[in-house]
Phi, psi and omega in degrees: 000117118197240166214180218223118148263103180255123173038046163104355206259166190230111179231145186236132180217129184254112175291291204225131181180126177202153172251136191224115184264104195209154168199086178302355189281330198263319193195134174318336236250144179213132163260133184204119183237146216188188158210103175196183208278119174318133158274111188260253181287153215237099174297344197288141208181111191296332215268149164287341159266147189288141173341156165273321118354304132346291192297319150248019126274344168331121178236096172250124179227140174273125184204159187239147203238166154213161193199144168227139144326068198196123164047028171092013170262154113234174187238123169238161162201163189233170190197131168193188184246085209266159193303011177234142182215162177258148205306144183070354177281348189065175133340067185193154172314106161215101075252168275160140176191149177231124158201146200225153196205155179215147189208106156205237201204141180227135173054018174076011152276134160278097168229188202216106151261166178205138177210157208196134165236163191235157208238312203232083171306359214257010178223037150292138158344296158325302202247344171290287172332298176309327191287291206074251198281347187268018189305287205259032178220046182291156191284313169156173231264158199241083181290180178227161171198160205215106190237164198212140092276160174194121188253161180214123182228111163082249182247047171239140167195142191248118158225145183248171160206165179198158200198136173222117143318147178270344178231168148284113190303188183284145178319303184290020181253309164227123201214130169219126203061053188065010179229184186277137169319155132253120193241140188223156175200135168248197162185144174236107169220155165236124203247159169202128168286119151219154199284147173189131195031060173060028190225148171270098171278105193278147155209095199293131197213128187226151180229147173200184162174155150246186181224153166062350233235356191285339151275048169223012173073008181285130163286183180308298206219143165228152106194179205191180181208149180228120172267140176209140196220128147290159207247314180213173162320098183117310192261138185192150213263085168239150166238155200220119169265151177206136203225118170252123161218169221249159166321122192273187199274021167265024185233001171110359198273190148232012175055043175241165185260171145236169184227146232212139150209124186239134167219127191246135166268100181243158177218153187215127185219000000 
């Protein structure tokens, strides 16, 4: 959260902010109302950039979830009034997102699934920026679905995500080679933890791709790798290579690579 002084004036813009009224000791059950990214698509992740997959369903919408808790399963769904509507539908909640997840452990392994739909993908962040002016006049809503895995053993763990529209949208909304997008994105990464001079060092290594996606500014094909080391309690040290390659030019692209390099200081308090 914060804010701007433009000519005597204050404007405040709020990222993220939620209340969640929950007492597992009375009951699995939680209400959590808010303004943060739904759970749609899946963030887990060694690397500092977020999944290409991640990236196009991230939906942060102010919406109210209910949700329950019991024995590593939960289920949650949600309901809100997202920046996209359908032309002639007015101004009002009707989109919707459902997901249920598991999580333990086998064979002294630990892992976590997940999988989540959405009524209107067309209010991920990514494509909501794309739409622009047609944001409020859709023909009508574009679900999405969304899965996640990830197994983890000793200081090694594997993880996917993968995210879809369930249709194509309309040409004149999103469009890919003339016809309307479907846009799909994945990702595969593999990470391993190890002590180096008493500091915990990660070391991430990722594959990705999407379809359809070119006019959402996503490349084709990623991948890269990332070290990350803690620096202190709170503190932590990554550096990230990312190898981008773009559509080629009989899909409207240019076929060219690009190359990335970030190194991040994050702190957390």
């Amino acid at each position: 959260m914060f804010s701007s002084i433009e000519d005597g004036s204050t404007n405040v813009n709020l990222d993220e902010a939620w209340v969640t009224i929950a007492n597992d000791k009375f009951t699995p059950l939680f209400l959590q109302a808010g303004q943060y990214a739904v759970p749609f698509s899946s963030d887990e992740t060694g690397m500092v950039t977020d999944p290409l997959s991640y990236t196009l369903g991230e939906t942060k919408e102010a919406n109210v979830l209910v949700g329950v808790n019991m024995v590593g399963f939960t289920a949650q769904g949600y309901v809100y009034n997202g920046d996209t509507q359908r032309a002639g539908g007015g101004n009002k909640v009707d989109q919707f997102g459902l997901f249920a997840g598991y999580e333990g452990e086998a064979a002294g392994a630990g892992y976590n699934l997940g999988i989540g739909y959405i009524n209107s993908i067309s209010d991920s962040d990514t494509i909501t920026d794309t739409l622009g002016g047609n944001a409020g006049a859709l023909s009508r809503y574009i679900g999405g679905v969304a899965a996640h895995a990830s197994v983890s053993f000793n200081n090694f763990a594997l993880i996917g995500g993968y995210t879809t529209a369930t249709e194509a949208f309309n040409s004149g909304q999103l469009a890919f080679n003339g016809n309307g997008a479907q846009p799909e994105a994945w990702y595969l990464e593999a990470n391993y933890t190890a002590q180096i001079l008493k500091r915990d060092v990660t070391f991430a290594l990722t594959y990705q791709g999407t379809d359809e996606a070119l006019a959402l500014g996503q490349p084709e094909t990623r991948f890269g790798g990332t070290v990350s080391m803690e620096v202190v309690a709170g503190a932590s040290l990554a550096a990230e290579y990312l190898h981008d390659e773009d559509y080629g030019t009989g899909d409207g692209g240019t076929g060219e690579d690009s190359h990335t390099a970030t190194l991040q200081l994050a702190v957390e308090f």
